[in-house]
mmJSON file of the N, C-alpha and C atoms, coordinates in Angstrom:
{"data_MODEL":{"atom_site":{
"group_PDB":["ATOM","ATOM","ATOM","ATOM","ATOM","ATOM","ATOM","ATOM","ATOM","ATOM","ATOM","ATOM","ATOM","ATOM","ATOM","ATOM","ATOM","ATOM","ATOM","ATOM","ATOM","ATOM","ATOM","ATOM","ATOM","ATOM","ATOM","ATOM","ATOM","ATOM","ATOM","ATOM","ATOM","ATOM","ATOM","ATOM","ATOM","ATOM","ATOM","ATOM","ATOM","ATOM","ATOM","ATOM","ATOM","ATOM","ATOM","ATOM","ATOM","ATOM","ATOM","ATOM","ATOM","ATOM","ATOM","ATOM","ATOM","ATOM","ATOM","ATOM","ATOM","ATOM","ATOM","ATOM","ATOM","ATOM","ATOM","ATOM","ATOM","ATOM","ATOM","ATOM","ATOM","ATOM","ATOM","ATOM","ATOM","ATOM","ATOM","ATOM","ATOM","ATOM","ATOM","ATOM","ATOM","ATOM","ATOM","ATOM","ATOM","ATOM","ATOM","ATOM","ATOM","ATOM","ATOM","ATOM","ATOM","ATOM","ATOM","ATOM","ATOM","ATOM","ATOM","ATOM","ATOM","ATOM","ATOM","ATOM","ATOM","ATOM","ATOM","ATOM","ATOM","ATOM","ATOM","ATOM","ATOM","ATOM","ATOM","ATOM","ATOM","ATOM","ATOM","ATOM","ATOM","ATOM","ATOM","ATOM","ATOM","ATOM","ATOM","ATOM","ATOM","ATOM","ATOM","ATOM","ATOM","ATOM","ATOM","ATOM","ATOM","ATOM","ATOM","ATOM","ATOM","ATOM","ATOM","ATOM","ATOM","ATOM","ATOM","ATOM","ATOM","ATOM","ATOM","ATOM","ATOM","ATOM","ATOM","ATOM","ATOM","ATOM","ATOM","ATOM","ATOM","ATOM","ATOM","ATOM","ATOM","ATOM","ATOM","ATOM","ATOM","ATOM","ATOM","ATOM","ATOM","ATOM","ATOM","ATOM","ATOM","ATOM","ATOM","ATOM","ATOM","ATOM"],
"id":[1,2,3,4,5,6,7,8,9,10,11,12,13,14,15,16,17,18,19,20,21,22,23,24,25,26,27,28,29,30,31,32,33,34,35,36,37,38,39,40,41,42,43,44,45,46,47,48,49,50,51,52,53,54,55,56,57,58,59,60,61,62,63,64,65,66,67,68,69,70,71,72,73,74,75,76,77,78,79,80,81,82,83,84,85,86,87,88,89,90,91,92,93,94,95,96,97,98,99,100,101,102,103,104,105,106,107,108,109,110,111,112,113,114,115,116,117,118,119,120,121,122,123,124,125,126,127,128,129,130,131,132,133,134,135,136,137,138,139,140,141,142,143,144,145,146,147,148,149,150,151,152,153,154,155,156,157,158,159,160,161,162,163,164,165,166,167,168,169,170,171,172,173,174,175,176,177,178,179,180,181,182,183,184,185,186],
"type_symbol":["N","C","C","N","C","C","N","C","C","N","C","C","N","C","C","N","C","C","N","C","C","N","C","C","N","C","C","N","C","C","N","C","C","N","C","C","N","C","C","N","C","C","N","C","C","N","C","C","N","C","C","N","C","C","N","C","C","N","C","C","N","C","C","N","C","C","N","C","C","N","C","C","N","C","C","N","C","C","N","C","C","N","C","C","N","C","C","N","C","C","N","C","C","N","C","C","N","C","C","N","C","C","N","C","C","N","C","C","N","C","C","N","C","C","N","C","C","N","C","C","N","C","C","N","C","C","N","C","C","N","C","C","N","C","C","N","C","C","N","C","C","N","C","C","N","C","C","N","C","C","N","C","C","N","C","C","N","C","C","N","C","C","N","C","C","N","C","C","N","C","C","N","C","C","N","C","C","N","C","C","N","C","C","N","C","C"],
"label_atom_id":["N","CA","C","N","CA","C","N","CA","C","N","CA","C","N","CA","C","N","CA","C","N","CA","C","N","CA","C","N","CA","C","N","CA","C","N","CA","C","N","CA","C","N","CA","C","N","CA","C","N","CA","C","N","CA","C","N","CA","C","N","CA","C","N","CA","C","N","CA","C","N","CA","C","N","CA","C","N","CA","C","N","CA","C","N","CA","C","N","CA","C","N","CA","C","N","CA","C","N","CA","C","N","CA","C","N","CA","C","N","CA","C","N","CA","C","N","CA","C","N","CA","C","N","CA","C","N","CA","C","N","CA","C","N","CA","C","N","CA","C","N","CA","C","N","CA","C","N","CA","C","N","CA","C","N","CA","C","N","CA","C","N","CA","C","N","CA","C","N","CA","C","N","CA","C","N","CA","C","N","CA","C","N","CA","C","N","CA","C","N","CA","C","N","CA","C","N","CA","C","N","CA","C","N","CA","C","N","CA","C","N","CA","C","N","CA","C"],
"label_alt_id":[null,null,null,null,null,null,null,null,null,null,null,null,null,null,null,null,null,null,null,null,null,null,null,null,null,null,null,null,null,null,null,null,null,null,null,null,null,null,null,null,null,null,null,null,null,null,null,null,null,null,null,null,null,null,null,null,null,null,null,null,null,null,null,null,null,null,null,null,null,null,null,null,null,null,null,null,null,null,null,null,null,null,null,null,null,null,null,null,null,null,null,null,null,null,null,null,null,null,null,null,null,null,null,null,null,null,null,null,null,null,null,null,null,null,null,null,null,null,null,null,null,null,null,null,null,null,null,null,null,null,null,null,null,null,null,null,null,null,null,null,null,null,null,null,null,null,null,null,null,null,null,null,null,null,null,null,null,null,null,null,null,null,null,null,null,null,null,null,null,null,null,null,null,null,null,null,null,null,null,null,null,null,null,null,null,null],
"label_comp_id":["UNK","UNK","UNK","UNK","UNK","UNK","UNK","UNK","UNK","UNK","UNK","UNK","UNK","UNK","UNK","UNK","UNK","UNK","UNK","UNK","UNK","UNK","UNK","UNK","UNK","UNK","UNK","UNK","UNK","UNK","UNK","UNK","UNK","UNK","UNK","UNK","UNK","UNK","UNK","UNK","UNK","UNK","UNK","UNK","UNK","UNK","UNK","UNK","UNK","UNK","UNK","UNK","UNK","UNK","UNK","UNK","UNK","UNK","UNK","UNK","UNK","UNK","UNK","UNK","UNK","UNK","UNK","UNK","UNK","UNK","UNK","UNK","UNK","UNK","UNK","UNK","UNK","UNK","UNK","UNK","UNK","UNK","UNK","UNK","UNK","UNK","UNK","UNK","UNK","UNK","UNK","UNK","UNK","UNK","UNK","UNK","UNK","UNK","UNK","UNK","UNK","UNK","UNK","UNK","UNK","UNK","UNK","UNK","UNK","UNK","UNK","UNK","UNK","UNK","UNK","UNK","UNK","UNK","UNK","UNK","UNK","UNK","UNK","UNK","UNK","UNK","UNK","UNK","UNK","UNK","UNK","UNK","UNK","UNK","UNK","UNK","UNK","UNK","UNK","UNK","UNK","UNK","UNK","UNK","UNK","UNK","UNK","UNK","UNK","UNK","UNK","UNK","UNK","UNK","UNK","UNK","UNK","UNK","UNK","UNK","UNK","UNK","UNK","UNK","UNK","UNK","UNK","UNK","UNK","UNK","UNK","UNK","UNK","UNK","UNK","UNK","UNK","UNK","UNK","UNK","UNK","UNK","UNK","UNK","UNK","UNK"],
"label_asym_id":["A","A","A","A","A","A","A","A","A","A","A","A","A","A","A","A","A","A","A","A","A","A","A","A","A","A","A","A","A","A","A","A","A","A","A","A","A","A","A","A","A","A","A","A","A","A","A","A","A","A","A","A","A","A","A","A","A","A","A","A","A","A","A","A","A","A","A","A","A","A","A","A","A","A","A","A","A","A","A","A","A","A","A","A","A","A","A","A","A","A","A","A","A","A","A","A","A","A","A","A","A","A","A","A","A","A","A","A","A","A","A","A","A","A","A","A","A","A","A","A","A","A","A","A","A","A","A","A","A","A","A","A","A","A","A","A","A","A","A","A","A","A","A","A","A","A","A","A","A","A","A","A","A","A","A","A","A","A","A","A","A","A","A","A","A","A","A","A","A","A","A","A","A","A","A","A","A","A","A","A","A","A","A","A","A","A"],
"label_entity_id":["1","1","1","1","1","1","1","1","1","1","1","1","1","1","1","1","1","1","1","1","1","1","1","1","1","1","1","1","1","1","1","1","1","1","1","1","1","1","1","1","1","1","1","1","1","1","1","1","1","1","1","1","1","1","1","1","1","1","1","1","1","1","1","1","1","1","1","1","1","1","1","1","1","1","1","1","1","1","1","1","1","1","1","1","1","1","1","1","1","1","1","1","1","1","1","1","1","1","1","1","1","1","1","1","1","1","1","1","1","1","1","1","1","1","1","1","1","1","1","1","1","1","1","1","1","1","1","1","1","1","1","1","1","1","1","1","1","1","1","1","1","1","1","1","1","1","1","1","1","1","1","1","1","1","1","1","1","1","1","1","1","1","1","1","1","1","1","1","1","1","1","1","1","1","1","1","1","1","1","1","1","1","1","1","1","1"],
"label_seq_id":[1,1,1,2,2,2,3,3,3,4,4,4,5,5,5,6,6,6,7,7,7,8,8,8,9,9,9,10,10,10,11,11,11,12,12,12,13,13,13,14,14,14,15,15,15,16,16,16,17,17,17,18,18,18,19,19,19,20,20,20,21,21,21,22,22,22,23,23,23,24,24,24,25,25,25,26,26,26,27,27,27,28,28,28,29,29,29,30,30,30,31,31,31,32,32,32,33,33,33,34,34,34,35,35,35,36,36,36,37,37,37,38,38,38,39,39,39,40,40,40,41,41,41,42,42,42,43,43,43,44,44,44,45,45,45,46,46,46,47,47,47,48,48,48,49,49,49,50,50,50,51,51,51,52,52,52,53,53,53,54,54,54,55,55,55,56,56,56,57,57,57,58,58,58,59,59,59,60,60,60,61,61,61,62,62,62],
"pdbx_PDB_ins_code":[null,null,null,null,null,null,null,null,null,null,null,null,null,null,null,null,null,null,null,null,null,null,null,null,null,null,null,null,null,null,null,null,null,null,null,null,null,null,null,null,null,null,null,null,null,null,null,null,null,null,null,null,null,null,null,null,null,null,null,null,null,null,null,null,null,null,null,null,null,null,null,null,null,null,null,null,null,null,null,null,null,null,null,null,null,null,null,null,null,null,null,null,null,null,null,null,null,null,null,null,null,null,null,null,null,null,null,null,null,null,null,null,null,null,null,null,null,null,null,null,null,null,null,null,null,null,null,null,null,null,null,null,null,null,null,null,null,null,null,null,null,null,null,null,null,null,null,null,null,null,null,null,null,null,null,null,null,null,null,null,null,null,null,null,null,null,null,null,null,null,null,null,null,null,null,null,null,null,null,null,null,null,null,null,null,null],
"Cartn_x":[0.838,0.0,0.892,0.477,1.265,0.512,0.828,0.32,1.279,0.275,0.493,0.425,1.385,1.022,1.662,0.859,0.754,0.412,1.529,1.984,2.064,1.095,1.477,2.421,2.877,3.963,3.492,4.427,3.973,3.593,2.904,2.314,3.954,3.174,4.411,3.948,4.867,4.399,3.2,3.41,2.05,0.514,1.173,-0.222,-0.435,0.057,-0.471,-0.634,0.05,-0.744,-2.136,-2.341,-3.562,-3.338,-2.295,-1.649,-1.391,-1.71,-1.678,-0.274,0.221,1.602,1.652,1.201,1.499,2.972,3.737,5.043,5.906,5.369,6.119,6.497,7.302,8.097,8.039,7.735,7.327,7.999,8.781,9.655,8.678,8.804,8.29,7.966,6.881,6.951,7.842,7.511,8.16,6.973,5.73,4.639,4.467,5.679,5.434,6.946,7.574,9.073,8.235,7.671,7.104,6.082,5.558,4.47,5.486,6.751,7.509,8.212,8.255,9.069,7.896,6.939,5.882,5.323,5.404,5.146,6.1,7.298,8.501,8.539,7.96,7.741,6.711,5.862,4.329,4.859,6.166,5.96,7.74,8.47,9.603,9.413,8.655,8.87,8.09,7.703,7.31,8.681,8.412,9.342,9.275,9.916,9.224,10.255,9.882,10.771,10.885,10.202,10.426,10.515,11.033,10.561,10.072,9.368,8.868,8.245,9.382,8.927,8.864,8.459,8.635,9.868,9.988,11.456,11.04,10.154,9.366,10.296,10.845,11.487,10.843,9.32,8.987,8.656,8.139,7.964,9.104,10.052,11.689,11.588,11.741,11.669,11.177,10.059,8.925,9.377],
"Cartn_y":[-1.173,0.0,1.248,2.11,3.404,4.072,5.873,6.379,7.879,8.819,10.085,11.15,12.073,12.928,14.109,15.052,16.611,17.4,18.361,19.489,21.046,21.678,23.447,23.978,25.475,25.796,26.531,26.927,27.619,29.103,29.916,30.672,31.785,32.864,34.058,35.342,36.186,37.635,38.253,37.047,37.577,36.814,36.238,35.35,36.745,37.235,38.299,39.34,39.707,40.506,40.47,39.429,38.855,39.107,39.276,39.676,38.021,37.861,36.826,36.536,35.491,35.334,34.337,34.191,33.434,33.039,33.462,33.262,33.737,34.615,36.151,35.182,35.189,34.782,35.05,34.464,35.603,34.625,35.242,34.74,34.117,32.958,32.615,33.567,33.874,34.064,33.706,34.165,33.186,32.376,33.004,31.28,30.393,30.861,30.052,29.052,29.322,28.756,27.609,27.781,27.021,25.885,26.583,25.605,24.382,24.763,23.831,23.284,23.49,22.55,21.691,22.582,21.305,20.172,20.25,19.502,18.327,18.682,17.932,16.585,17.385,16.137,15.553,15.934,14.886,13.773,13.969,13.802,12.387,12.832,12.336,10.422,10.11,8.521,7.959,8.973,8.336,8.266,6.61,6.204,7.383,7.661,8.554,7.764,7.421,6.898,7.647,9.126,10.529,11.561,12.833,13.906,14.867,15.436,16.432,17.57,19.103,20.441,21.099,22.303,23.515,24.321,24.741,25.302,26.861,27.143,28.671,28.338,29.431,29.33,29.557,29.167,29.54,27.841,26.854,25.736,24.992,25.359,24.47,24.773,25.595,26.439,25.422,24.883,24.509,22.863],
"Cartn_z":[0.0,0.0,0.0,-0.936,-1.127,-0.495,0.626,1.077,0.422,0.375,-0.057,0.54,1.446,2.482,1.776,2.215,1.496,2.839,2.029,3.425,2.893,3.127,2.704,3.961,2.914,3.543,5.377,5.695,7.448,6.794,7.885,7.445,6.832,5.625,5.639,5.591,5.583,5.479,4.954,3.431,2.734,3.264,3.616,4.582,5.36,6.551,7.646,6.723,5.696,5.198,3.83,4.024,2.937,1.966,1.192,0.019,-1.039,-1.992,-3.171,-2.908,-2.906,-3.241,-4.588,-5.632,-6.426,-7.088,-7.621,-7.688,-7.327,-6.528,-5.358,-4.252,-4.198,-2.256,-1.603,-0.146,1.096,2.179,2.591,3.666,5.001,5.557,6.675,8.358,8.643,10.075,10.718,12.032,13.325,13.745,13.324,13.534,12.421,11.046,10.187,10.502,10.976,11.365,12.388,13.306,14.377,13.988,12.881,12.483,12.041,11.01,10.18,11.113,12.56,12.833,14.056,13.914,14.63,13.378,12.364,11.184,11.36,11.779,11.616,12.276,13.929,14.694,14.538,13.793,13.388,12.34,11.672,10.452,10.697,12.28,12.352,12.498,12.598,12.505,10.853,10.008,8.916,8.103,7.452,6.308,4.873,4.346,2.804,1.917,0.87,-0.164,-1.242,-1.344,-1.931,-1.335,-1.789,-0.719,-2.426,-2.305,-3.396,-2.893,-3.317,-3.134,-4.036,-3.749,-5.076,-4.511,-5.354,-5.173,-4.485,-3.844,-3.843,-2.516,-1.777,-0.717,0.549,0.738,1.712,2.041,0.504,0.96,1.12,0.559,0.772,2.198,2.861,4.345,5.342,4.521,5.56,5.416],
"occupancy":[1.0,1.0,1.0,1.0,1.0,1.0,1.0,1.0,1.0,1.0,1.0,1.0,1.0,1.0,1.0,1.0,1.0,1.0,1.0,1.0,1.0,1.0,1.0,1.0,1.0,1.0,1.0,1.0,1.0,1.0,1.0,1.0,1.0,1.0,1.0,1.0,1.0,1.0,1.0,1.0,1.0,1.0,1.0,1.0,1.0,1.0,1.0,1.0,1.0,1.0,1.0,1.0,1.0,1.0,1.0,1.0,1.0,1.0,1.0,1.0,1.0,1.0,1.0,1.0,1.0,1.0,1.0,1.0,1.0,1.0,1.0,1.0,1.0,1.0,1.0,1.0,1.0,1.0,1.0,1.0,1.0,1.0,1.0,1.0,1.0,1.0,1.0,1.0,1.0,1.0,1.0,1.0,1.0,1.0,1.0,1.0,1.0,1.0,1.0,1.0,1.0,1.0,1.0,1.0,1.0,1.0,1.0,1.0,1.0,1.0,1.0,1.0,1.0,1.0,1.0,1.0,1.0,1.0,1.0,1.0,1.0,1.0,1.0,1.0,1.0,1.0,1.0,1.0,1.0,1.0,1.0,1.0,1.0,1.0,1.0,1.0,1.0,1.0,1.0,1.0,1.0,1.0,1.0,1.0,1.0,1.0,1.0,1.0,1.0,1.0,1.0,1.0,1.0,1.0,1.0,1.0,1.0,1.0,1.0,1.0,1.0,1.0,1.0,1.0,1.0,1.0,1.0,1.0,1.0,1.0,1.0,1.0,1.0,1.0,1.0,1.0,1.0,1.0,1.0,1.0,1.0,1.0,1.0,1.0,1.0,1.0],
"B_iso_or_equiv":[0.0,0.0,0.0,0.0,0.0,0.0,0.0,0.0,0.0,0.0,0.0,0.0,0.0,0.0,0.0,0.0,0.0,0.0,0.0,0.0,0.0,0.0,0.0,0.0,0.0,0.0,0.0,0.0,0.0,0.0,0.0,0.0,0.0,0.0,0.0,0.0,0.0,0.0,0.0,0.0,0.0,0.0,0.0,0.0,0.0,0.0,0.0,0.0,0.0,0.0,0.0,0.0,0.0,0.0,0.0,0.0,0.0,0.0,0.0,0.0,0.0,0.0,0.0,0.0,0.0,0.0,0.0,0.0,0.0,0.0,0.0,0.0,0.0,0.0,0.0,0.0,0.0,0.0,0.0,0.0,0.0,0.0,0.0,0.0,0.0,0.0,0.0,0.0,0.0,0.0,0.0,0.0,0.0,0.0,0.0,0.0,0.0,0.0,0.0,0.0,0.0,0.0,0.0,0.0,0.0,0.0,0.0,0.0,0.0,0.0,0.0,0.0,0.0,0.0,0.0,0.0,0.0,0.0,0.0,0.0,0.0,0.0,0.0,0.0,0.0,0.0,0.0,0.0,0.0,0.0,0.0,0.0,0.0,0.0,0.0,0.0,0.0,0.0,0.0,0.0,0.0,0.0,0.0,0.0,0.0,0.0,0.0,0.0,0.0,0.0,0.0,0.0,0.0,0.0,0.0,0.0,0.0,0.0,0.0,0.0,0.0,0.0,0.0,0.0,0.0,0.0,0.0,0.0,0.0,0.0,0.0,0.0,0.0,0.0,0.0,0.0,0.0,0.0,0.0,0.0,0.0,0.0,0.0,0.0,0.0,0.0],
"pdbx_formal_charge":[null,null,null,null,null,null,null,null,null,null,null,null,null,null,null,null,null,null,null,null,null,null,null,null,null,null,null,null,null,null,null,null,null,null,null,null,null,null,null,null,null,null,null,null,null,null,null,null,null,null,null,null,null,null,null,null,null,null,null,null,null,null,null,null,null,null,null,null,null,null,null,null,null,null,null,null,null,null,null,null,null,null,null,null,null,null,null,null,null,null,null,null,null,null,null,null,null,null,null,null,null,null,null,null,null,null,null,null,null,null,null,null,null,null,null,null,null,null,null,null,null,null,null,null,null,null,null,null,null,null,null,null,null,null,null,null,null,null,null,null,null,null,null,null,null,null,null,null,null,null,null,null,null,null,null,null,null,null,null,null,null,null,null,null,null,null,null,null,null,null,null,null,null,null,null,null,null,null,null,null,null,null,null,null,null,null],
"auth_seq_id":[1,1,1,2,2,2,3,3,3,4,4,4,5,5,5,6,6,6,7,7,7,8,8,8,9,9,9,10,10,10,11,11,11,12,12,12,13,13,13,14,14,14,15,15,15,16,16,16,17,17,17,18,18,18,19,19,19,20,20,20,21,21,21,22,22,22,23,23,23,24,24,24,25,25,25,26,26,26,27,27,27,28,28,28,29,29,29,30,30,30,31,31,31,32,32,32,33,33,33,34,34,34,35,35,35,36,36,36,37,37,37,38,38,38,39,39,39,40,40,40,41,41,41,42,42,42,43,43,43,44,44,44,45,45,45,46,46,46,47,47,47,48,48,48,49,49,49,50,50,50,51,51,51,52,52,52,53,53,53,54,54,54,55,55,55,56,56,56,57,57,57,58,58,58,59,59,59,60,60,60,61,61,61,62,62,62],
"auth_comp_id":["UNK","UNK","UNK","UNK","UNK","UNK","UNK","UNK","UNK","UNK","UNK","UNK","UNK","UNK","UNK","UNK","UNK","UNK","UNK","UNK","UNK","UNK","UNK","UNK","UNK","UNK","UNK","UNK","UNK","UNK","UNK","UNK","UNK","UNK","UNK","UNK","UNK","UNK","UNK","UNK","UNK","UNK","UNK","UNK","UNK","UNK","UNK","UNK","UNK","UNK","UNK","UNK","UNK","UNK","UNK","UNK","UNK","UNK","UNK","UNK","UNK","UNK","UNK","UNK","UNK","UNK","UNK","UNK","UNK","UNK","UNK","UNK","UNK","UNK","UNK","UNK","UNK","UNK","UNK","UNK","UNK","UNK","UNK","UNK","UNK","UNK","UNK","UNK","UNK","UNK","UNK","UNK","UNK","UNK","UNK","UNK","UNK","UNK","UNK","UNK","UNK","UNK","UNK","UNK","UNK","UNK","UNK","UNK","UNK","UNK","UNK","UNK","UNK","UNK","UNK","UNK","UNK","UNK","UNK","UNK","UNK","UNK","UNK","UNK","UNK","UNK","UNK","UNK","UNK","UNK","UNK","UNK","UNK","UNK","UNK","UNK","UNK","UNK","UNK","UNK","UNK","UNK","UNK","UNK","UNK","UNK","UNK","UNK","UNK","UNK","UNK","UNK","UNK","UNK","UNK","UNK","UNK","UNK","UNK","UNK","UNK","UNK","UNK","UNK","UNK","UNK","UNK","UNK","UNK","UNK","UNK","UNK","UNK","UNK","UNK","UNK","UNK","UNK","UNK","UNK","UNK","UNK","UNK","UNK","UNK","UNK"],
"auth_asym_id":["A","A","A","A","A","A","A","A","A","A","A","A","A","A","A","A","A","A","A","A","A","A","A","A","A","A","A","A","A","A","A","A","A","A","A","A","A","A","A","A","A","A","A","A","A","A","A","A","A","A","A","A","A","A","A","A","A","A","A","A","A","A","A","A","A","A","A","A","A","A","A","A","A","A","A","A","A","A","A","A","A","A","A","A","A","A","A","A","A","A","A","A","A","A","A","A","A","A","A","A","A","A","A","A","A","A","A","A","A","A","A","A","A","A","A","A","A","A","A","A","A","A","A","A","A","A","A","A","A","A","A","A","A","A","A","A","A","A","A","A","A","A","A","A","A","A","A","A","A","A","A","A","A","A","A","A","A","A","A","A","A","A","A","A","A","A","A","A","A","A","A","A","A","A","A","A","A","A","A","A","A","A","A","A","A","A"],
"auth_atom_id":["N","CA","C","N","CA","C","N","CA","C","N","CA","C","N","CA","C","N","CA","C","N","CA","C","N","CA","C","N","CA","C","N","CA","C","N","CA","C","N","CA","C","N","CA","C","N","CA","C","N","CA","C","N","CA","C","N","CA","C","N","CA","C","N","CA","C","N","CA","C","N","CA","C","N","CA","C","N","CA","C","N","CA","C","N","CA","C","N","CA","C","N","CA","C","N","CA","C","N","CA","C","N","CA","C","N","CA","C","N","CA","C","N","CA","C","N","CA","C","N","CA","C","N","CA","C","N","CA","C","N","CA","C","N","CA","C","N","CA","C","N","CA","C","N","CA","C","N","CA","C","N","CA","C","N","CA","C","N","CA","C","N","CA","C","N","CA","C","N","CA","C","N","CA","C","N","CA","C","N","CA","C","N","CA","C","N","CA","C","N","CA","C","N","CA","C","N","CA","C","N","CA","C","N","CA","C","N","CA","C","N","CA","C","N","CA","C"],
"pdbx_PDB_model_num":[1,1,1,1,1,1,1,1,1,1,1,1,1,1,1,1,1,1,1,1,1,1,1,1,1,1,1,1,1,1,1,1,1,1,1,1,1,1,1,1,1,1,1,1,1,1,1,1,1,1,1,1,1,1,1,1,1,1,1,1,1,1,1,1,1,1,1,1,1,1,1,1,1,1,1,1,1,1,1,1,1,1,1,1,1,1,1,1,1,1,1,1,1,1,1,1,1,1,1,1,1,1,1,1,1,1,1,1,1,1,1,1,1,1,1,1,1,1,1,1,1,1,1,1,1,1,1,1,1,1,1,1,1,1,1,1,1,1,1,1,1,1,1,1,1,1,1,1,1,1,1,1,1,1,1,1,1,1,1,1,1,1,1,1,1,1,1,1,1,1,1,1,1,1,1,1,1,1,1,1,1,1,1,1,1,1]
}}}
């Protein structure tokens, strides 16, 4: 059985400021830094036999 887990990025600038970020970059919070590393430990005893991001630097970040 294959399982498929999907993760958006932690919140960023343009998040608090409700601003579109479509291919615009927006650097992580400090509650988006927190979120990514509470993700981390949800995420630290799963096996992955891929890892797949976008190269946007807020989801590499995360």
């Amino acid at each position: 059985m294959k399982h498929l887990y999907m993760m958006r990025h932690g919140q960023t600038l343009f998040n608090v400021r409700r601003r579109i970020q479509g291919s615009c970059d927006s650097p992580l919070t400090e509650l988006g830094i927190k979120q990514a590393k509470a993700a981390k430990e949800l995420i630290k005893d799963i096996s992955f036999d891929h890892y797949y991001s976008s190269t946007a630097e807020r989801a590499s970040d995360t």
